[in-house]
N, C-alpha and C positions, 0 to 999 in steps of 0.2 A: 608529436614531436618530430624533428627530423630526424631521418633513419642516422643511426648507428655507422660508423667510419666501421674501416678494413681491418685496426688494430695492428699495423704491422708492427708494431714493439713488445705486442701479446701480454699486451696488460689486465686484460679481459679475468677480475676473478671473481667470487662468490663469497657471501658474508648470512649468516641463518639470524634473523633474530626473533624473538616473539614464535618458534615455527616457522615463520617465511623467509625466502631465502631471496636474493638480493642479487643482481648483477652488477658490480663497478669497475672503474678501470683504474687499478695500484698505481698511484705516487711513486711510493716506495717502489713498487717493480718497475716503473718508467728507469727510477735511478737505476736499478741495478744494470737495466739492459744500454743505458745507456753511460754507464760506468763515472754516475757522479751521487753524490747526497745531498737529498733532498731534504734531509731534518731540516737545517737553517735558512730554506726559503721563507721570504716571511708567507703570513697564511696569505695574504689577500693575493698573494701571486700563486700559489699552490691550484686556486680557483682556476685563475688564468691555463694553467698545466692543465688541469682537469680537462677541461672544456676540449684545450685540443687533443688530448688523447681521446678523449668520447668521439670526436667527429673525426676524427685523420680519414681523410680517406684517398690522398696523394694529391687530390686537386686543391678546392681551396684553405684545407687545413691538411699541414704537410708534415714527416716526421723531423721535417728542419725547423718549423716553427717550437715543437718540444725542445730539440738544441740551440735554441737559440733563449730559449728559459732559462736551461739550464747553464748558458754563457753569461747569465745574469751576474749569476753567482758569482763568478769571477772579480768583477769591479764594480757589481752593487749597478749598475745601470747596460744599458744597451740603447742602440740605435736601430735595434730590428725591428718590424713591425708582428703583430699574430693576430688571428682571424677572433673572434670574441660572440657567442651565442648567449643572451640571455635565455633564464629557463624562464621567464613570464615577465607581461611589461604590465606599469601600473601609470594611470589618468586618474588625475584631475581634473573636474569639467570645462576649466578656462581652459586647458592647453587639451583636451580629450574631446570638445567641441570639435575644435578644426579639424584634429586629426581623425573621427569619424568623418567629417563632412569632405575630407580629401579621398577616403576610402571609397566613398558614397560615389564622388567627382572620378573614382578611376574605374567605377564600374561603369560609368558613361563613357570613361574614356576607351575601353577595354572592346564595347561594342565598335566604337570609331575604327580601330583597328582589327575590327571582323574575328577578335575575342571572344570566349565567353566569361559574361561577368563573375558569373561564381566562383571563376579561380581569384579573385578578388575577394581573403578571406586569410584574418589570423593564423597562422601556424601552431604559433605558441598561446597559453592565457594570458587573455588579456582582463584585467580588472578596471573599470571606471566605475571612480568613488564622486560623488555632486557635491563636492564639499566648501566651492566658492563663490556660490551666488549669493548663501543668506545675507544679509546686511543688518547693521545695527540700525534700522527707522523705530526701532522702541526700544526702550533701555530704560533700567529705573523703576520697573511696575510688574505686579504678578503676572499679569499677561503677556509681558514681553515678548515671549519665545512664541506663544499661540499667533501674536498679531504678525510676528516677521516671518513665520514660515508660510501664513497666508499670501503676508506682500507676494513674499520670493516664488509663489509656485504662479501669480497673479503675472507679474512682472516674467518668469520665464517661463511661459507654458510654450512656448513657441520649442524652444529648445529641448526641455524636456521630452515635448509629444517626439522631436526629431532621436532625441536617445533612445527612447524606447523603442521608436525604429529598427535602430542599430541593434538593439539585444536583440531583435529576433530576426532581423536577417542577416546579420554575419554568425559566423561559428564562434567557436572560444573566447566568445566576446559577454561578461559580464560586468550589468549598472548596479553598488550599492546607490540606493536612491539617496534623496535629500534626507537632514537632520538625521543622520547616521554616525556620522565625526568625519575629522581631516582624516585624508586619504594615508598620511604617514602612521598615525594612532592605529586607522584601521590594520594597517599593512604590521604594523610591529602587535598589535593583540591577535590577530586572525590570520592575515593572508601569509605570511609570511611561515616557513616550516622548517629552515634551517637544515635541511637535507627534505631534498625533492624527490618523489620520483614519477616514474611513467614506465607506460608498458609498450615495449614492442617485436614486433617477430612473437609475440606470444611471453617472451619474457620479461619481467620486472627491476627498471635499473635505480639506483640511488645514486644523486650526484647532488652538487652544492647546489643548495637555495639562489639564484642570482635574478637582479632585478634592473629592467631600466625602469626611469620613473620621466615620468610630460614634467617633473616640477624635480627643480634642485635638489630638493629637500629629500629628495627618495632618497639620502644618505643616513637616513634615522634610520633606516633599518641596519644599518652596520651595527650598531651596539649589541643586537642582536648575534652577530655573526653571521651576517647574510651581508655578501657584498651586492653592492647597487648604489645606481648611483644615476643621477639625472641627464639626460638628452633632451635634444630638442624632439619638437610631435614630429619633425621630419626624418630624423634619425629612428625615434622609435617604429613609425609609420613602416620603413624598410625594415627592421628588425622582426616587427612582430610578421611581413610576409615571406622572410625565411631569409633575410639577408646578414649575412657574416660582416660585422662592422669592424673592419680593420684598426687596430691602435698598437700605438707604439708603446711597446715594454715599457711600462712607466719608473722612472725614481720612487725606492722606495724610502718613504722616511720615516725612521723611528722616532715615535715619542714616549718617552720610557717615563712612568710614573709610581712616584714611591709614599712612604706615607700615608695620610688620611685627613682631612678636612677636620678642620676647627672648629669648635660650637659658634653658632651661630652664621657659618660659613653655606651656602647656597650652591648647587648644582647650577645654575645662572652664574653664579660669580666665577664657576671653575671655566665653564663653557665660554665664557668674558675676557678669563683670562689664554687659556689657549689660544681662542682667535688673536689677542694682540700678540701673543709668540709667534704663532705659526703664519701670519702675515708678515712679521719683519723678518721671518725667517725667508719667507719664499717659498712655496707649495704649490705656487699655479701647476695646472696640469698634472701635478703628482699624486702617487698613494700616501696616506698615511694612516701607519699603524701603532696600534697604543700597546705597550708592552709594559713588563715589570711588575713587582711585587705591590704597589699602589692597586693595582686590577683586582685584589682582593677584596679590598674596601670598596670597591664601585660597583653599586647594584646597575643591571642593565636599564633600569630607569635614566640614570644619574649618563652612562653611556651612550644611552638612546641621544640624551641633549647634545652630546658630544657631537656622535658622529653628524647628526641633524644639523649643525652650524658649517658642515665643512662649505657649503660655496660661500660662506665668508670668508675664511681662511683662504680660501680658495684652491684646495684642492680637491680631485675628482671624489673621492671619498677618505670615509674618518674609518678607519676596522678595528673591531673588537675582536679576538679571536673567542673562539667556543671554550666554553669551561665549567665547573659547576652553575655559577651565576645564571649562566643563559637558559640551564635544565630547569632548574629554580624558576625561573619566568617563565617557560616554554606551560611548567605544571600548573601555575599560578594563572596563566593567562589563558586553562582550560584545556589547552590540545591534549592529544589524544597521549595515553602511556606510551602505545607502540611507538608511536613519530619519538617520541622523546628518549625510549631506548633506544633505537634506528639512529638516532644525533648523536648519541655518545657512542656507538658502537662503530658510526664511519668516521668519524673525525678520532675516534683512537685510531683503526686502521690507517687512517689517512695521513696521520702524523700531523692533523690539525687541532690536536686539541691542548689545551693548557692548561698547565696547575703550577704551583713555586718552584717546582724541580727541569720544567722546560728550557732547554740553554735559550740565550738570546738568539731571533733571528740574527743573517747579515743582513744591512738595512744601506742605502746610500748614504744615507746621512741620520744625524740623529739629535735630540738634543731631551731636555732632561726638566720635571718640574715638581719639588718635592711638595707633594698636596698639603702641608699644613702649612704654607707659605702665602698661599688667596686669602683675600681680602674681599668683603662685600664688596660688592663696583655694579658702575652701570658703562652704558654704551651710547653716545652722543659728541652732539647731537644730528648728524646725519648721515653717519656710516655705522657698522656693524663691528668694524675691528677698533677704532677708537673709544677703547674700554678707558673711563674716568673713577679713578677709587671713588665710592662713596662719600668720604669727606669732605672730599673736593670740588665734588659736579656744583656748588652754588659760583665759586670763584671760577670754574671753569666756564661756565653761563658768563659770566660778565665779563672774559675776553673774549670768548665767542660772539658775544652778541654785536659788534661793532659787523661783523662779519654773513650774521643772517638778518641784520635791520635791511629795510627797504630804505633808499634816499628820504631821506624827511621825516625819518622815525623821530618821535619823541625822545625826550634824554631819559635815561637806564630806571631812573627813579620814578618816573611820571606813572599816574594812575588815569583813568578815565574814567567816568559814570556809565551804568551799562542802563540802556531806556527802563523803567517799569521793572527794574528790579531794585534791591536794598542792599548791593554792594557794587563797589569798582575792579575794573581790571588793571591787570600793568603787566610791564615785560617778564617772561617769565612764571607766568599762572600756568596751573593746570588746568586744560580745559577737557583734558583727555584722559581718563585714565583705566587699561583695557586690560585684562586678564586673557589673554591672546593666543591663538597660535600655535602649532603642532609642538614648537622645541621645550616650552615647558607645561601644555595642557597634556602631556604624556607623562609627566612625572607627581607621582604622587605624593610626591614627599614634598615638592614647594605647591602644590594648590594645598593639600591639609597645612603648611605651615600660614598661607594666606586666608586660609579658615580660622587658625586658630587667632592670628594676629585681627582680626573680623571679630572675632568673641571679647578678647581682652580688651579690645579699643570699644566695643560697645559697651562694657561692666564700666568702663570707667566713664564713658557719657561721651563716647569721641564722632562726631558723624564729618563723613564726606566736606568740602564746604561748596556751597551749591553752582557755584559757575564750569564743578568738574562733570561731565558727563563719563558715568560710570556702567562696563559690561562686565559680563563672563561670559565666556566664547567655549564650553568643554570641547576637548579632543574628543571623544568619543560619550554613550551615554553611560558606560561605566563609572566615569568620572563624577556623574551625578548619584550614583547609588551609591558610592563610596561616602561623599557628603553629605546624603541625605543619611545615610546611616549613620554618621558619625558626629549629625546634632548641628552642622558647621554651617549644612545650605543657607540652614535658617539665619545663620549670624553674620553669611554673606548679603542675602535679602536686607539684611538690616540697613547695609552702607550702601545698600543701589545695586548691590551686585547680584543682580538676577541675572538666572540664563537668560541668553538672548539667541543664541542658535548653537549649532554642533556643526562649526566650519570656522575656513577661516577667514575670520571676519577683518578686524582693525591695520591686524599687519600686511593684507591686500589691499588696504585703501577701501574696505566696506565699513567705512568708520560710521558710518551715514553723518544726517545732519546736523552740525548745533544749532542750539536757539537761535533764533532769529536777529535779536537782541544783542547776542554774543559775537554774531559774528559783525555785525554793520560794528558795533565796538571795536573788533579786530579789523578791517578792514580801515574806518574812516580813521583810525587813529595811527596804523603801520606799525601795530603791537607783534612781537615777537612771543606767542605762546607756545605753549610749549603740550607735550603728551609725554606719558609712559607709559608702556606697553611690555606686556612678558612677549614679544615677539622676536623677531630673525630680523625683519629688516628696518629698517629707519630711512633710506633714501630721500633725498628731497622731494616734496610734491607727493609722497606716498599715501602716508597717512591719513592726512588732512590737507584739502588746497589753500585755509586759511592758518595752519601750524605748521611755523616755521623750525622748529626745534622738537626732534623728537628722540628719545631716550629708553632703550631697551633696558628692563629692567627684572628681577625676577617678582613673582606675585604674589608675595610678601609686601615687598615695596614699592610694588603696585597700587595695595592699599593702603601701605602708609602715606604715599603721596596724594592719594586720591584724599586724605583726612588732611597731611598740611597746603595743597592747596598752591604749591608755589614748589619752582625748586632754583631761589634766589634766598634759599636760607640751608642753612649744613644741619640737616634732621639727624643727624648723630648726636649735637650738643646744643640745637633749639628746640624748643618742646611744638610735639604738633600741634597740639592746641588745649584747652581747659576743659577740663571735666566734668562732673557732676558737680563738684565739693569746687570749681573755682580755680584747683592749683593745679600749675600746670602738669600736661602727660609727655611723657618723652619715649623715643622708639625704644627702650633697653626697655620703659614698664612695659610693654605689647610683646614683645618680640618671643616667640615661645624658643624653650630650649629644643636640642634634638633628640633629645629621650623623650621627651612628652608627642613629636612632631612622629618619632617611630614609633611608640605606643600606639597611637590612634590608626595608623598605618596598617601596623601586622592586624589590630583588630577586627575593623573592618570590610578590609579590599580581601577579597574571598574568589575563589575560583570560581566557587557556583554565578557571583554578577558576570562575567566573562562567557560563561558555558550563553549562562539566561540571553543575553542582549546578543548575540551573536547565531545564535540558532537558527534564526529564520531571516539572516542580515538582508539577504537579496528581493523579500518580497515591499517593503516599502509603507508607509501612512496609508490613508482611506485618499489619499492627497494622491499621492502617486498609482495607486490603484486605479483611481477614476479616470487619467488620462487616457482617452480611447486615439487611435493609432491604426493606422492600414499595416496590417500583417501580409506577409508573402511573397510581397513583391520584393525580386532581386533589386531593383534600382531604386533611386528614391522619387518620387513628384515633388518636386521644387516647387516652391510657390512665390513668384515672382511678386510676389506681394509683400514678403516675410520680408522685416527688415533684422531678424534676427541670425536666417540660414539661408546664405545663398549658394550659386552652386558657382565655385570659383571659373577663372577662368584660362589656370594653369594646364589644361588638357586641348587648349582647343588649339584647331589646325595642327592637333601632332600625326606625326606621319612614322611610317616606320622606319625611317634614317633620319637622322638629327641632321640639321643642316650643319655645315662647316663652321667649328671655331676661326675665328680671326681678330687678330690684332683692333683694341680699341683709340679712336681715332676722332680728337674735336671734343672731348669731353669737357662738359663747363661742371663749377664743382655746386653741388646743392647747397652740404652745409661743411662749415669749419669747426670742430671740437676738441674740448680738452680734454684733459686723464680724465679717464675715470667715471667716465661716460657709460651709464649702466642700459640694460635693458628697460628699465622703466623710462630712462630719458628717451631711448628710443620707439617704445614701442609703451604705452602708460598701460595700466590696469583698471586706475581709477576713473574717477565721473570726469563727464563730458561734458563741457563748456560750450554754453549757446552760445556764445560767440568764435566757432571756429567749425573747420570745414564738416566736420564730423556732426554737428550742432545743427549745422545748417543742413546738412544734407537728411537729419531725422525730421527736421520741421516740414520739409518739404515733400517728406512721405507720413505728414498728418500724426506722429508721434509729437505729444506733451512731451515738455521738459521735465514737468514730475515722472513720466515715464523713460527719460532718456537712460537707466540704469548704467553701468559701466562698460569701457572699454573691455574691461575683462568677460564679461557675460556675452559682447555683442561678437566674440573673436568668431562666431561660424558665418559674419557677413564680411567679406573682402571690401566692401565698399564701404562700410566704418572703418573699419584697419588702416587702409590704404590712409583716410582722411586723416588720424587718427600716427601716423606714422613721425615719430618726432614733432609730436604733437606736446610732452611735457609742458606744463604749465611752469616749469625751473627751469627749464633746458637753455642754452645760453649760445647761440652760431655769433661765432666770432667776425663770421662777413656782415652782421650787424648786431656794433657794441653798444651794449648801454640796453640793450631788449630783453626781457627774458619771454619764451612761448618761443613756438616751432613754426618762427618768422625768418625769411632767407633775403637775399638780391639778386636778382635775375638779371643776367647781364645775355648781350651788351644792352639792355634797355634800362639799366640800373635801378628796375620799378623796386620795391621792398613790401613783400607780399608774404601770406602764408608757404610753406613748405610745401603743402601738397600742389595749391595752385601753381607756383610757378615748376615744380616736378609734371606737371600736366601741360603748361605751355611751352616745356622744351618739348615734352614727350611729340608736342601738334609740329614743331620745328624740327624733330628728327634729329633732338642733339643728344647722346647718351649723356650718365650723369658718374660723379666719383664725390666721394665724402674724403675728408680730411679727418684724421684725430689723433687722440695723443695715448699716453698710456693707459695699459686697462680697459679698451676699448670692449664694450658689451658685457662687463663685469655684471652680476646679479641672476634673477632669475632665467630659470633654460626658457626665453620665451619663446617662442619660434616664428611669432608673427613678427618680433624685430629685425627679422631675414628676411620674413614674406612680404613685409612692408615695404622694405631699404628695394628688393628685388620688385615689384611692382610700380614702384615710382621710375624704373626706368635706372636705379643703379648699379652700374656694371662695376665696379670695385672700391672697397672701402680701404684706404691707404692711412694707415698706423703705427703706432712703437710696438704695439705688443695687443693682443687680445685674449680675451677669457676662455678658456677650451670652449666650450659648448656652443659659442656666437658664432664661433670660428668654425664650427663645425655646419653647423647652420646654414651660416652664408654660402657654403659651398654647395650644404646640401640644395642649396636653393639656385644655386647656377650664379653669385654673388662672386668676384675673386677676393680674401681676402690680402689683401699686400702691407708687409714689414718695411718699414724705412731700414735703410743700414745703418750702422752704430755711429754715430756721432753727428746725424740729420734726423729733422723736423720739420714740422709744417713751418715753425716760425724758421728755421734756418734757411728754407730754401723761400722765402718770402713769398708766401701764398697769401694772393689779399681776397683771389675769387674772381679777380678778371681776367685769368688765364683760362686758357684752355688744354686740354694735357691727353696725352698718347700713350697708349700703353701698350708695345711691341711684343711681337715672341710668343703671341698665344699660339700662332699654326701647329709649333710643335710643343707644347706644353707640356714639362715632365712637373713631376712631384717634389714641394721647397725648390726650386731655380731660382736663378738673377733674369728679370725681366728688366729690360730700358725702359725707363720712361723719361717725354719729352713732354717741360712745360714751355709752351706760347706764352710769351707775355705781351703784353697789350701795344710796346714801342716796336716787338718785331723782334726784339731776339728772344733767345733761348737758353733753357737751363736744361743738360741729360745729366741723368744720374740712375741707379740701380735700386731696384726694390727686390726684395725676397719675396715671392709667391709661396703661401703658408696653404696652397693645396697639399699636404702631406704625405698624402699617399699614392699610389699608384690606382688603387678605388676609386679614391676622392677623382683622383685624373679622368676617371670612367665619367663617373657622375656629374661632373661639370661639363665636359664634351656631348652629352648627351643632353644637357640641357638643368639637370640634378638629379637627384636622388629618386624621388617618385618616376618621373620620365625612363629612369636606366630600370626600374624592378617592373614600368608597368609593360615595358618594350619585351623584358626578361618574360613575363607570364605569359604575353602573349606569343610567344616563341619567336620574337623577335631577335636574331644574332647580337648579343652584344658581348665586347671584351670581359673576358672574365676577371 
């Protein structure tokens, strides 16, 4: 860990527990020396305190950074910024790929600069969990899970031999291998310990559990009481080589919960419902913390789903604070007795811990939701906060759907013959239906209630109807012990719902494929199907590239959809379908109660499955075993052959002084976009379409299209990405309407081409490039390649209403400017058609948030100035973009290169 700050507020005390004694640095004593109280900080900022009392050491964590915490308190917000050290980052293979291969790429870089490479090397642990290549290519059949861990190790050996690499030549760097579970399951059962410690100078310190995560989702560990929360692989990349990530004291916002959930009522439908609150509330960029006597009743499962949705919400993280509940899990999910007295014994000291007698923190803002007020719901059909009550999603479907048909759809009622099978489709079918996803394969109270609703729909004679393709995707292999013990796997097997892998599958877009049959049906017809999935995201194009409407769901009604078959009918008060005896079934006969759903619960799920499946988490299959791998070598051999890992080419020609920022100048714009414009528009996850540059460019290094696996899997070759870059099969550039795909107009030649090509024919013309958008820009997953991509085609700044923290972080860290329109201009007001050209003044001296001029050329010869906000933020951020980014400023830093501190 990095050494220990100077202490000058002498907070430095000692805590004994089990016999061993503890070093930490008092809260409480921070206030007393600095003569405020610290009770009613909410917890997830107390963290924040922590951190910089543990580091102060006058340089870059200061004892004005603690006073300016403490100024929080005052008005509930601040404008200061404070230095922020994670105690360990967690990957995901999609975003843990690049960012070893960039690690890989700076010990090449590190020689350039007469370096040596092994200062090129984790500070902190690092954990990569493989948890996003398996794919659903079998689904429906005992073998399932046997044939797709084959595919996936077939399909990425390439990658895998390169991680294993990485475990043995960098330090503090560990791979759970393949079919282990999602990295957030992993991280809330095992990795995760809710007070950390480390040894140094010989002594033993405890300090909070805190996490960055490569994936959004690293906000599931908050239920826990472990704050974390996702970055980009750029941000972490600096993190875990000992860099202090500056952020500004965030808003805090309380969400105070009281109450208790209804029979029948769903952890999905709460998590449903929050995100439509805390969306129209406003939480971009904010904490939020859950408080109040409700927290009694919410097991850290039900929490976990919580905090796991916040980048739909959209704020930086969801907190739980510590309390019985989280002991309760901590004992349940195996860890050690000591770790779990050590939890309760610093978060009393700390004044982090909670029970009903706790006063409210102060909170910026707050608002309020009495839990027996939800209502079953889902979420559709293409975003993640547009939660539809249950009764409703059939008529909500049929205004929606004028809005997701293709030109020339058939009318709402039409059915079509599907080839060589003995039913039709129509608008509206399931053809999808997925038991999904970290946010509720971590809860066992809604997979046993999808168990048991699997049992009662088979006593009664109910099966799937056959055009749905049906998974299970467990979070981890607990989840199977749980239901094999509990009678339920078998009654899932029944409806199709065999495992199919332990990752995550549907809600990445590793939906694999439908029938063949199915889809030329969907396809030649301009059918609007549909999916339900117990997942997080729903995005357009995510999914499925022929399901147009997809619906988050929980996996319960999961499987009752997968049995009715459609959801152009309201399954609250039409029967799914006919039974044994003929009359019809309806969800109220399936639906179990929740004493019978906690019965099978408490029974079953046992410490010893936790302790069992986790013991030996890091050694891997006979699969992962076998991969043999050159050991020793500090640097990697690249193999110019791999179209899976290549070695970027963000390092080359660096020198040790960054050449001079300057003002951008002649800028033509690539694409024009609207709100709401996510990272999967910008940068897909999903399969790759032979007809596009990415397609083309694998056929011509002798890869099959059956081999062309995803975007996601291919992120450690730059030359897929790049192609790949606004490459969405939805995406929609308003410099040409009426198209959808990651199609631009290249002006002045006015050709109408792909995205990448004509980003390649300025690049040959020496014109920089600027994207246009609107609100919510970069919204969704922390991808990091939507930076590397946008940065690699040659664009020098993305001009917006507003963007998603983590994009925004991103773009900077990648040498990208993000730029704010001022309040009452847009791309439509200042009439951007795309054949101007535009200037971006004022970089020479470039401070952190400034008014930069910009100057658009329009095509007759005059002009339009006007001011944009530069959302480089910080005075770092200011570092790291002058230097060219992030990676460039830590790799300059290692090499003892002078750079601004």
């Amino acid at each position: 860990m990095t050494k220990i700050g100077q202490d000058t507020l002498k907070t430095r005390r000692t805590i004994s527990v089990g016999g061993k004694t503890y070093n930490y640095f008092s809260i409480p004593d921070a206030g007393k020396a600095l003569g405020v109280d610290f009770a009613r900080l909410p917890n997830s900022l107390k963290v924040l305190l922590e951190n910089v009392l543990r580091f102060e050491n006058g340089g870059t964590y200061k004892v004005e950074d603690a006073k300016a915490i403490a100024g929080w308190l005052e008005k509930g917000q601040s404008d200061r910024e404070v230095p922020f050290r994670p105690a360990r980052i967690l990957m995901q293979d999609f975003t843990g790929v690049p960012a070893v291969v960039d690690l890989a790429a700076m010990r090449d870089g590190m020689l350039k600069l007469g370096g040596d490479p092994q200062k090129v090397n984790p500070l902190v642990p690092v954990d990569l969990v493989i948890d996003h290549s398996v794919m659903v290519d079998v689904s429906g059949t005992a073998d399932a899970l046997r044939k797709n861990v084959d595919i996936e190790y077939e399909r990425n050996g390439e990658r895998y031999e390169f991680l294993r690499w990485g475990s043995a030549a960098f330090d503090n760097f560990r791979v759970v291998p393949p079919g282990t579970g999602i990295c957030h399951q992993v991280n809330l059962e095992y990795l995760a310990q809710v007070v950390w410690t480390n040894d140094d100078a010989g002594d033993t310190y405890a300090y909070p559990d805190s996490c960055y995560g490569t994936d959004s989702h690293t906000t599931m560990v908050n239920g826990l009481g472990v704050l974390g929360w996702g970055v980009g692989g750029i941000e972490a990349e600096a993190a875990m080589l000992g860099q202090a990530i500056a952020m500004l004291i965030p808003d805090v916002i309380g969400f105070k919960l009281v109450g208790k959930l209804k029979e029948g009522v769903t952890a999905t439908d709460l998590v449903l419902t929050v995100t439509q609150m805390l969306r129209k509330k406003g939480v971009v960029g904010k904490f939020v913390e859950f408080y109040g006597q409700g927290l009694t009743h919410l097991p850290v499962a039900d929490r976990a789903t919580i905090g796991n949705m916040a980048p739909e919400y959209g704020a930086t993280c969801g907190f739980f604070p510590v309390d019985e509940a989280t002991l309760g899990y901590l004992r349940l999910s195996g860890r050690e007795e000591a770790r779990i007295d050590l939890v309760r014994a610093f978060a009393q000291a700390q004044g982090m811990w909670r029970d009903d007698s706790t006063p409210d923190p102060v909170f910026t803002d707050t608002l309020e939701l009495d839990l027996s007020t939800v209502v079953p719901s889902m979420a559709g059909p293409k975003r993640p906060q547009d939660r539809v009550v249950l009764t409703e999603i059939a008529t909500s479907f049929g205004r929606e759907l004028p809005n997701l048909a293709a030109p020339g759809a058939p009318p709402a009622d039409s059915r079509v013959a599907v080839a060589g099978a003995n039913y039709d489709l129509g608008h509206g079918d399931v053809v999808i239906a997925a038991i999904t996803s970290c946010t509720n394969t971590s809860n066992p109270y809604v997979l046993v209630a999808a168990g048991l609703v699997a049992q009662k729909a088979r006593a009664k004679g109910l099966k799937p109807k056959p055009w749905v393709k049906t998974s299970l995707a467990p979070g981890s292999q607990v989840v199977t012990d749980y239901l094999m013990a509990s009678g339920l796997q078998a009654e899932l097997d029944a409806l199709g719902f065999q495992t199919v892998g332990y990752g995550c599958t549907t809600c990445i877009g590793n939906s694999g494929p439908l029938a063949d049959a199915i889809v030329d049906a969907v396809e030649d017809n301009k059918l609007v199907v549909a999916s339900v999935l117990s997942g997080n995201r729903n995005f357009e194009g995510r999914v499925h590239p022929n399901v147009r409407a997809n619906y988050l769901a929980s996996p319960p009604l999961v499987v009752a959809y997968a049995l009715a078959g459609t959801i152009t009918k309201d399954i609250t008060t039409a029967p799914l379908g006919n039974g044994h005896d003929g009359q019809p079934v309806y969800l109220r006969d399936i639906w179990p109660e929740q004493a019978e759903i906690n019965e099978v619960v408490h029974r079953v799920l046992t410490r010893e499955m936790f302790r069992s499946r986790y013991a030996d988490v890091f050694k891997g299959d006979e699969h992962w075993q076998g991969i043999q791998v050159e050991m020793g070598s500090d640097t990697y051999r690249w193999n110019s052959g791999s179209t899976y890992v290549q070695n970027p080419p963000y390092f080359e020609g660096i020198s040790p002084e960054p050449a001079p920022v300057g003002s951008v100048t002649g800028a033509r714009v690539l694409a024009e976009l609207a709100d709401s414009i996510t990272t999967d528009h910008i940068s897909p996850a999903g399969s790759i379409k032979k007809a596009s540059p990415a397609g083309e460019y694998l056929l011509e290094h002798q890869v099959r299209q059956d081999d062309f696996n995803s975007y996601g899997a291919r992120r450690g070759n730059h030359e897929v990405m790049m192609r790949g870059t606004f490459a969405n099969i939805r995406i929609k550039n308003e410099l040409v309407p009426g198209i959808e795909g990651g199609i631009t107009k290249h002006y002045p030649s006015e050709q109408v081409m792909p995205i990448y090509d004509a980003a390649m024919k300025y690049k040959a013309e020496g014109v920089p490039l600027v994207i246009f958008g609107g609100k919510e820009y970069g919204t969704g997953s922390s991808r990091d390649w939507a930076a590397k991509g946008t940065m690699l085609l040659g664009v020098k700044a993305v001009i917006a209403e507003s963007f998603e923290r983590i994009h925004r972080s991103n773009l900077v860290g990648m040498g990208v400017l993000p730029l704010v329109f001022k309040p009452g201009e847009d791309r439509k007001s200042l009439g951007i058609t795309g054949a101007e050209t535009i200037d971006i003044l004022g970089l020479e001296d470039l401070k952190a948030r400034m008014l930069l001029d910009i100057v658009i050329h329009r095509p007759d010869g005059t002009e339009t100035r006007t001011q944009v906000q530069c959302r480089v933020d910080t005075a770092d951020e200011v570092e790291y973009y002058k230097q060219g980014g992030i990676l460039h400023y830590v790799l300059r830093s290692m090499a003892g290169v002078k750079v601004a501190a």
